[in-house]
N, C-alpha and C positions, 0 to 999 in steps of 0.2 A: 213826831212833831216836826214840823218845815220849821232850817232857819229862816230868819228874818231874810227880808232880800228887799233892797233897791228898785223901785221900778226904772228907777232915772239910771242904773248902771247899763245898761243893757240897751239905750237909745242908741241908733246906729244914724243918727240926724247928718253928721260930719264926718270928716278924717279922724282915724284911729286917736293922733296927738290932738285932738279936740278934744277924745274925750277925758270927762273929770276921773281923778283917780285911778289913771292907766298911763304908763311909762312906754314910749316906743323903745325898741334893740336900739337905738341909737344913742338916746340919753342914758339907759342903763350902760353902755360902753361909756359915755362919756364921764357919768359917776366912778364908773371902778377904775379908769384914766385918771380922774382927777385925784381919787385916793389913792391909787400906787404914786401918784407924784409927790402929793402930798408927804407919803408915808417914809420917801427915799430920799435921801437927798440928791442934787444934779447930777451929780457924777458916785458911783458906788466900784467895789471889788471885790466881785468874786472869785472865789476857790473851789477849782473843779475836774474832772476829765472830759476830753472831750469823746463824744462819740454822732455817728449819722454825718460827719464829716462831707459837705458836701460843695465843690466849685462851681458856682452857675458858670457859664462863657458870658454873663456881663462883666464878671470878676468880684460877685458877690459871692460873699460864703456865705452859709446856714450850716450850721451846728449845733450840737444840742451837750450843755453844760450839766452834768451830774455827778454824785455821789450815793455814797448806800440809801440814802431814802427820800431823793428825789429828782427831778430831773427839768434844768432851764432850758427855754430856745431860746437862739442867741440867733443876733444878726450881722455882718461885718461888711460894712460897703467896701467897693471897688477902690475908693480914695482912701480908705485907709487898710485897704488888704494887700494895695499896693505898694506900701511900704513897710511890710513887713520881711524882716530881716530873714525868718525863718520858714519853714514848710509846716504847717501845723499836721497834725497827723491823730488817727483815731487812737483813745487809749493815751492819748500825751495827759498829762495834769500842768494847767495852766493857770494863772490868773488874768481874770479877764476885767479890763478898766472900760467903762461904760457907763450907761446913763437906762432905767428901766421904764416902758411906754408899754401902749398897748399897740397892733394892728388892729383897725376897726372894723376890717371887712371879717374876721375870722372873732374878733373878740378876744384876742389872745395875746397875753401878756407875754412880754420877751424882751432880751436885754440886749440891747444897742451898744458891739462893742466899737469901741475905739484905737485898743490898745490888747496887745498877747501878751505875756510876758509864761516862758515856761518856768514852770516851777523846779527849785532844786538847782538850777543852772541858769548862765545870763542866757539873755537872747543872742546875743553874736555869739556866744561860745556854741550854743547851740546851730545858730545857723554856719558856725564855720566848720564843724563835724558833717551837717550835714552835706554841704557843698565838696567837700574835701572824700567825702566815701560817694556822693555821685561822681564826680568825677575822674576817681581812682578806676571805678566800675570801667567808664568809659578808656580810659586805657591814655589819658592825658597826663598822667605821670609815669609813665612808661620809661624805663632807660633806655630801651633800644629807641628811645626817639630824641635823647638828645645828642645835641650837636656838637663837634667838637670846637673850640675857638683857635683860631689863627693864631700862629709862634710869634708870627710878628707884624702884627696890626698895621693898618697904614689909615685908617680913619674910622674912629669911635663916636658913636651918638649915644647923647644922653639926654634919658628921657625923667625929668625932673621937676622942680618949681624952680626959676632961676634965679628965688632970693634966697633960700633955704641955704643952712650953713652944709648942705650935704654937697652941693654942687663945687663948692668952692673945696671942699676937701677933696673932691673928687681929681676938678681941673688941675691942681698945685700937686697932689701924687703922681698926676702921670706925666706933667711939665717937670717935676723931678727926676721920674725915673725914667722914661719914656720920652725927650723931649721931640725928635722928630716924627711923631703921633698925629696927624691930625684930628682936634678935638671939634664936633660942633654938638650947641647944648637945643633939644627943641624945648621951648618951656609948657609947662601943662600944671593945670592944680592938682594938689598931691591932698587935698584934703577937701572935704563938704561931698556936696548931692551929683556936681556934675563932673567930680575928678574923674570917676573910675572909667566914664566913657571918653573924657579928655585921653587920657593915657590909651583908651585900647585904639582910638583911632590915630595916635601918636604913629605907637608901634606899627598899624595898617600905612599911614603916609609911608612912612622912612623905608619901609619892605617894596613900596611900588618904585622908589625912585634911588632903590639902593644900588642899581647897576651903572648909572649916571652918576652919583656919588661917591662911589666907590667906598661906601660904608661893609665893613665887613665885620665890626664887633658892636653889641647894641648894650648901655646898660640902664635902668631901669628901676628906680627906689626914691627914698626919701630915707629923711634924717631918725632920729625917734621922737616915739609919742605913745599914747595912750592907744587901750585896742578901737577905742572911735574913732581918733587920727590916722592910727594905718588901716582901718578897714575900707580902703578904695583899692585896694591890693588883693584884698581877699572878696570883689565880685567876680561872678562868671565871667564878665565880657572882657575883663581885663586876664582872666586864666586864658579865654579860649584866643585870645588877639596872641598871647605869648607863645601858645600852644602850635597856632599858624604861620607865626615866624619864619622866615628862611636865612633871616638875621641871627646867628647865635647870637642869645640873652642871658646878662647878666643880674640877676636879680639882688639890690643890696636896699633892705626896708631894712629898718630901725637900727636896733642893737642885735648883738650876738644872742639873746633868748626869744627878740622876735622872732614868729615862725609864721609865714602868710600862705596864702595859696601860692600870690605869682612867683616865691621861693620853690613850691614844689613842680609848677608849670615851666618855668625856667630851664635851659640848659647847666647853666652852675648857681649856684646859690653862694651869695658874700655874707659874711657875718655884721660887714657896716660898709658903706660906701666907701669909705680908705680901703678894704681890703678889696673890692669891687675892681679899684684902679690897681691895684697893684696884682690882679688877680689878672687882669685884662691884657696887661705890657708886661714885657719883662726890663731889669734895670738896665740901661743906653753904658753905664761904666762897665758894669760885668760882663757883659756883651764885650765893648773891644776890648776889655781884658781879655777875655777867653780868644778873641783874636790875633791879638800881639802873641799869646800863648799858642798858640794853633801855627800862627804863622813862626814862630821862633819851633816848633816840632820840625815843622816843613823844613825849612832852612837846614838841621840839623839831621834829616832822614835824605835830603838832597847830597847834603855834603859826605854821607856815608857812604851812599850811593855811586858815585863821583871815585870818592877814594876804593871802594873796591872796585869798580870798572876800570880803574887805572892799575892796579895792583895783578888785576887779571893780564891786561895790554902787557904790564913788562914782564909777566911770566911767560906769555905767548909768545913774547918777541926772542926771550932763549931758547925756544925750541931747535931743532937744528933749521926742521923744512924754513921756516922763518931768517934762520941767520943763512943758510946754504943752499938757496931756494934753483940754483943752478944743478949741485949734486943732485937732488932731485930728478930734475928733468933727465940727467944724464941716465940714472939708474931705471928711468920710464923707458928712454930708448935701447939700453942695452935688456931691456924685458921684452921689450918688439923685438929685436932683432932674434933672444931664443923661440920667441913662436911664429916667427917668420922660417924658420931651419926646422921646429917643429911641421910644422903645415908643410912643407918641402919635402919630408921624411914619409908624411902618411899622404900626400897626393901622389908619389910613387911605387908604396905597398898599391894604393888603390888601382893604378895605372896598371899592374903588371897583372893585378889578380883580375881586370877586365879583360886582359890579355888572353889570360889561359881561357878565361868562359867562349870568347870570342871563338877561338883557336876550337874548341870542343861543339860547335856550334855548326863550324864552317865543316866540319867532318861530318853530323850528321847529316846536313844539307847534300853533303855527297851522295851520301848511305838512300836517300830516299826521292832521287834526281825531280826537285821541283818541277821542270820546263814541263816532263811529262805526265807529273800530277795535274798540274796545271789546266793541260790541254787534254786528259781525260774527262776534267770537271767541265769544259767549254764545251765537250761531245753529248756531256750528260742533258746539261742544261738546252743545247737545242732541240733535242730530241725532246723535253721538257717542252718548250715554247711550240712547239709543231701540235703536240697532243691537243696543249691546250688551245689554239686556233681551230681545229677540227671539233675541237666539243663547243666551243665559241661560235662556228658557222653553224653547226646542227643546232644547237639551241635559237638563233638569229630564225633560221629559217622556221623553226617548228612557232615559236613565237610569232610571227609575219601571217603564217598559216591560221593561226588564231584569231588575230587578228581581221584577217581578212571574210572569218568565218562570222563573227560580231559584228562586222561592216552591215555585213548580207543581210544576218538577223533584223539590226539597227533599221536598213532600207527599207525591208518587207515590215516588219510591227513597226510602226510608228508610233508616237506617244495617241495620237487621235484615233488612231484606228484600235489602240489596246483600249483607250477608254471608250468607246464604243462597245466593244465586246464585252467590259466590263460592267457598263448599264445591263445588255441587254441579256445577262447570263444574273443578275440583279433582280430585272422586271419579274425572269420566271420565276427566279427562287422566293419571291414577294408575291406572285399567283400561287405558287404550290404552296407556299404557306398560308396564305389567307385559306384556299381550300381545304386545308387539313385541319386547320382552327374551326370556321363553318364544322366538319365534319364532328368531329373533336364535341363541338358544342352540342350540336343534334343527338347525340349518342347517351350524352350524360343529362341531358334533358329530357329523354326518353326513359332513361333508366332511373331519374328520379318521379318519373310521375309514375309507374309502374311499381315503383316501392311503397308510393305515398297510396296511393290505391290497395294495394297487399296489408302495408299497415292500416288503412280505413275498415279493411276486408273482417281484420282478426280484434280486431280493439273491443272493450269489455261496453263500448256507449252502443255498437249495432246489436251484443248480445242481449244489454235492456230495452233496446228497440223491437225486438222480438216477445216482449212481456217477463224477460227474469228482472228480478230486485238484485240488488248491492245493499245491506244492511251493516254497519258499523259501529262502534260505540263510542258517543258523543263524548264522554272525558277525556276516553286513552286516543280517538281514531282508530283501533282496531279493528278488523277486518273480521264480522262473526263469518267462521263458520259450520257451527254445533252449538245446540241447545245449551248444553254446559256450561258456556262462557259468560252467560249473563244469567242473572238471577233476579228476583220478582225487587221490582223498583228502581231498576237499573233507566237511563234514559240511554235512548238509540236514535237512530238517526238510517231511515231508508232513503236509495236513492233509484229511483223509477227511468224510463227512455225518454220520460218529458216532463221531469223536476223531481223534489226532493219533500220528504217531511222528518217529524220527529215523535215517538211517541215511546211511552211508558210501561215496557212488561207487568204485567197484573197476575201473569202466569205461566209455568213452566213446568217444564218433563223433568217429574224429580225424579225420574230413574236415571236422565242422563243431567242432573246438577249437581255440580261442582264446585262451582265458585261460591255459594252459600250453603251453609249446614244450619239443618230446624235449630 
C-alpha cells in the first residue's frame, strides 16, 4: 500500500524557502540559535579541561572544553585573549566565563569565552609560576649575573610613583644616613594597565643617560598592597628591562612576604623600601667614625714608628765607627800600608824567579847558536822558491802551448762551418733512414701477403670448395666426426663451399651408436 503523498509537496515552481512545509539550513540554525539562547542565560560557567589548545596568529584561541562524557568548543577572541594573565595550556581544568551561540556557517554550537579562570589556583598565582619557571629556564635569574652595588654611591635614581608613602620613606632614610647622596626620583605608575611598561621604559631611559648623570645605584618598588597592586612588578617587560640593566638594581615592592619577579630579576632584593635605602648607602656618622678611628690608628702606628727609628739612630750613634770615625780611617790605612809590603814581598820572589828562567834560557840559546839555524832555514827556503819558479814556468808554458793549440782548432772549425757539417752528416743519416724504412716496409708487406695466401692455401673453406661437408651439431656446436656421436633425432647442421643447411637424422649405424641405447 503507497503512503499518502502531496502532489503540491514536490512542485519545484520557486526557491527551495518558497516552498510550503520545507525549512532552508539556515532557519533550522537560526531555530537551534534561538533555543540555545533562549535555553542559557547571557553569560554561563563552565567547568572543564581544556584540550586541542590551539593560537591562531590573529591571536584567537580555539579550544575545546571537556570532561568524562562530553566535549565543548570554545572560542576566545584576540581582545580578550589579550588579557589574559596566564598561558592556558592542554590538560589545564578551567573555568570558563562566556556566553553560548551558535557559528552559522558550520551549525555548531560553541561557547564564546570571555574570561579563564584556572581551577584550584588564582590566575595570577598561576600566571606568576608561570612566568617565574620561563624565565628561570632562560637563565634571567642567574647569580652570576648580578651586579654588585657601589660602597659608596654618589647618585641614586628612583623609580616610583612620587606620591606613594614609599618614596618619601625612601628619600628621609638616605638624607638620614647617607646625606651627601645625590637623590633624583623619576616618577612612573606603580599601579593599573600602563605601570609595568611605565617602569620598564624608566629603567631603559636612566641606563641610556646614566653616564651623563653619573647614576650608579638604581632602586625600583613601591609601597604594599594586594597581589593586583603589586602585579606591574611581576610582568615580563618590567623582569627583562631589570634584567638589561647595567645600572645595578634595587628591588624594594611591598613588605617583607611580598615576593615578585622584579625581586628575583634584580641584583639585590629589599624586604621594604626603608631597607632598599639603607641597603643602597652606608651611615655618613659610622663612616667618619671609622675615620677619626682609622686616622687616630695612623697617628698612633706613625708615632711608633718615629720612636723606634729614633731609638735605632742613638744606638747607631754609640758604635765606635760612629763616635771614632777617624780611628777608622787610620786603621784603613795602616791595612794599605801591610799590603803594600805584601805586594813588595811577592813582586820580588817573582822578579828573581824570572831571573833564573831567563838566565837557563840565555844558555840554551848558546847550546843551539840561532844566527846559524837561522841562515840554514834562509838556504832552505830559497832553494824552495827556485823549485817552485821552474814548475811555475813549465806549467805557464805547457798551458800557453794549449792554448795556442784551441786557438788553431777555434780558427779552422768555426761555429758555421761545424753547423754545416752538422746538417749535412744529418741530410744523409735522414736518406739512409727513410731508405731502410722503404726497405723495412717492403719486406714485411711481402711476408704478410705470402702468409695470408699460405693461410687461404690450408683453411678448411678451400677444403669444402673442393665438394667435402663440415657437419656439426646444432645444440652443443660440436664438431661430428663418427657416426656415434649423434643418434636418430638428433638435429644437425651441415656446412657446404657455398652455404649451409640443417637437417634431422632418421638413421644411424647402430653398430657404431653410442650416444643412444634401444
Amino acid at each position: 500500500m503507497k503512503p499518502p503523498c502531496d502532489p503540491n509537496l514536490f512542485q519545484t515552481t520557486g526557491p527551495a524557502h518558497q516552498i510550503s512545509g520545507v525549512l532552508t539550513v539556515s532557519q533550522v540554525t537560526a531555530r537551534v540559535r534561538g533555543a540555545i539562547q533562549s535555553a542559557f542565560p547571557e553569560v554561563i560557567r563552565v567547568m572543564g579541561e581544556i584540550s586541542n589548545l590551539k593560537f591562531h596568529q590573529s591571536g584567537h584561541l580555539y579550544f575545546t572544553l571537556k570532561d568524562k562524557g562530553s566535549e565543548l568548543a570554545c572560542v576566545m577572541w584576540h581582545q580578550a585573549a589579550g588579557k589574559l594573565k596566564f598561558r592556558p595550556a592542554d590538560g589545564m581544568e578551567i573555568i570558563v566565563t562566556g556566553e553560548m551561540d551558535v557559528y552559522e556557517q558550520t551549525g555548531r554550537y560553541q561557547l564564546y569565552a570571555r574570561r579563564l579562570e584556572p581551577l584550584g589556583i588564582g590566575t595570577l598565582e598561576l600566571a606568576f609560576r608561570q612566568l617565574y619557571e620561563r624565565l628561570q629556564k632562560e637563565g634571567l635569574f642567574a647569580p652570576e649575573h648580578k651586579k654588585p652595588l657601589p660602597r659608596y654611591p654618589r647618585h641614586i635614581a628612583v623609580v616610583t610613583s612620587p606620591t606613594g608613602a614609599a618614596v618619601h620613606d625612601i628619600i628621609q632614610t638616605i638624607r638620614r644616613r647617607y646625606p651627601c647622596v645625590l637623590v633624583s626620583v623619576y616618577p612612573v605608575s606603580v599601579q593599573g594597565a600602563s605601570a609595568a611598561s611605565e617602569i620598564a621604559q624608566a629603567i631603559d631611559v636612566l641606563n641610556r643617560f646614566a653616564e651623563q648623570l653619573g647614576i650608579d645605584v638604581m632602586i625600583v618598588g613601591r609601597g604594599g598592597g594586594s597581589l593586583e597592586d603589586l602585579w606591574a612588578f611581576n610582568e615580563e617587560v618590567v623582569a627583562r628591562a631589570i634584567f638589561r640593566s647595567r645600572i645595578p638594581i634595587i628591588s624594594a615592592v611591598g613588605h617583607e612576604a611580598d615576593v615578585t619577579i622584579a625581586d628575583w630579576a634584580a641584583d639585590v632584593r629589599a624586604a621594604t623600601p626603608t631597607a632598599a635605602a639603607e641597603i643602597a648607602v652606608p651611615v655618613q656618622q659610622e663612616l667618619l667614625e671609622n675615620l677619626a678611628l682609622t686616622q687616630l690608628r695612623l697617628r698612633r702606628s706613625v708615632q711608633l714608628r718615629v720612636s723606634h727609628h729614633l731609638q735605632h739612630l742613638s744606638t747607631m750613634e754609640r758604635r765606635e765607627p760612629i763616635r771614632w770615625p777617624l780611628r777608622m780611617v787610620l786603621h784603613r790605612i795602616q791595612s794599605l800600608d801591610q799590603l803594600g809590603l805584601q805586594m813588595e814581598q811577592h813582586l820580588g820572589d817573582e822578579l828573581h824567579h824570572l831571573e833564573k828562567r831567563l838566565n837557563r834560557c840565555e844558555g840554551w840559546l848558546r847550546t843551539i847558536e840561532p844566527v846559524r839555524y837561522v841562515s840554514n832555514l834562509n838556504r832552505r827556503l830559497e832553494e824552495r822558491i827556485h823549485a817552485l819558479n821552474l814548475v811555475l814556468l813549465r806549467t805557464v808554458q805547457a798551458t800557453d802551448r794549449r792554448l795556442n793549440a784551441l786557438a788553431n782548432r777555434f780558427v779552422v772549425q768555426t761555429p758555421q762551418t761545424r753547423m754545416t757539417l752538422y746538417r749535412q752528416h744529418l741530410s744523409a743519416r735522414q736518406r739512409e733512414l727513410d731508405s731502410n724504412l722503404n726497405a723495412a716496409w717492403k719486406n714485411h708487406t711481402y711476408r704478410l701477403e705470402s702468409t695470408g695466401q699460405r693461410l687461404q692455401a690450408i683453411s678448411y673453406q678451400r677444403t669444402l670448395a673442393r665438394g667435402y661437408t663440415v657437419t656439426r651439431e646444432v645444440q652443443t656446436g660440436k664438431l661430428i666426426s663418427q657416426a656415434g656421436q649423434i643418434g636418430v633425432g638428433d638435429l644437425v647442421k651441415t656446412e657446404t663451399g657455398s652455404g649451409s643447411f640443417e637437417s634431422r637424422v632418421v638413421e644411424s649405424d647402430n653398430s657404431l651408436q653410442k650416444k643412444h641405447t634401444p
